[in-house]
N, C-alpha and C positions, 0 to 999 in steps of 0.2 A: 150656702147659696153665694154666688160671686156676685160680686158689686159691676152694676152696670156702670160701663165705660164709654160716653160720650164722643170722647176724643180718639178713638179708634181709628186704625184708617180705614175699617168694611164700613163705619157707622160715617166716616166722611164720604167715600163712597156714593154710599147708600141715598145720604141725604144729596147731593149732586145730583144723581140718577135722577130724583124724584124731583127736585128744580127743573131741568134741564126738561121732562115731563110736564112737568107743567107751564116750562114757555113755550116751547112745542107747540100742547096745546091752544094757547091764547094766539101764538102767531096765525095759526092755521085757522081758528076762529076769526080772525080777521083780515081772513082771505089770502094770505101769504103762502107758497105751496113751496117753498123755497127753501130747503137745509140751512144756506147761509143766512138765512134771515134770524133763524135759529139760534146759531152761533154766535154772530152779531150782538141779541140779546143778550144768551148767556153772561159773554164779559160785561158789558153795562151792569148786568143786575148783583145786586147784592143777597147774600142768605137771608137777611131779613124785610127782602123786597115782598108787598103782598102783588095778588094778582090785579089791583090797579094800578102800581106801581110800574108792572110789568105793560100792561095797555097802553101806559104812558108813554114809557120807551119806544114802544113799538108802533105808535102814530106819528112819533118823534121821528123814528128810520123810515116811516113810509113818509113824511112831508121831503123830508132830506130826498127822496128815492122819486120824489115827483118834480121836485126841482132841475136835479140831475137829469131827467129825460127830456123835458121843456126847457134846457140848455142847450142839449146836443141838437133837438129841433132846428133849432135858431141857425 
C-alpha cells in the first residue's frame, strides 16, 4: 500500500479548492455577490484560518468597503 503524501501538489491543490469553497461560501452568506470579494479574502486568509476567522476578514473588507463609498459621497 503507498504511503499517503500530504505534500503533493493534487493534495495542495485539492486543499486550496476546498478553502477558496469555503470563502466563497461565507462571503456570499454575508451578502457579498462579488468574485473579487472572494479573491480579496482568499490572500488575507491563512490554511489554518477557521470559518470565524474568515467572517472576520470579511466584515473587515466590507467596513473598509463602506468607508470608501461615504468618501466618494462627500
Amino acid at each position: 500500500m503507498e504511503e499517503y503524501d500530504s505534500k503533493s501538489p493534487l493534495n495542495l491543490i485539492i486543499i486550496m479548492y476546498l478553502q477558496f469553497i469555503q470563502i466563497a461560501s461565507s462571503v456570499w452568506k454575508n451578502g457579498s455577490k462579488d468574485v473579487r470579494d472572494c479573491i480579496k479574502i482568499s490572500k488575507l486568509a491563512n490554511a489554518e484560518d477557521t470559518e470565524e476567522d474568515i467572517n472576520r476578514l470579511i466584515s473587515i473588507l466590507h467596513q473598509k468597503h463602506q468607508h470608501m463609498i461615504r468618501k466618494e459621497r462627500i
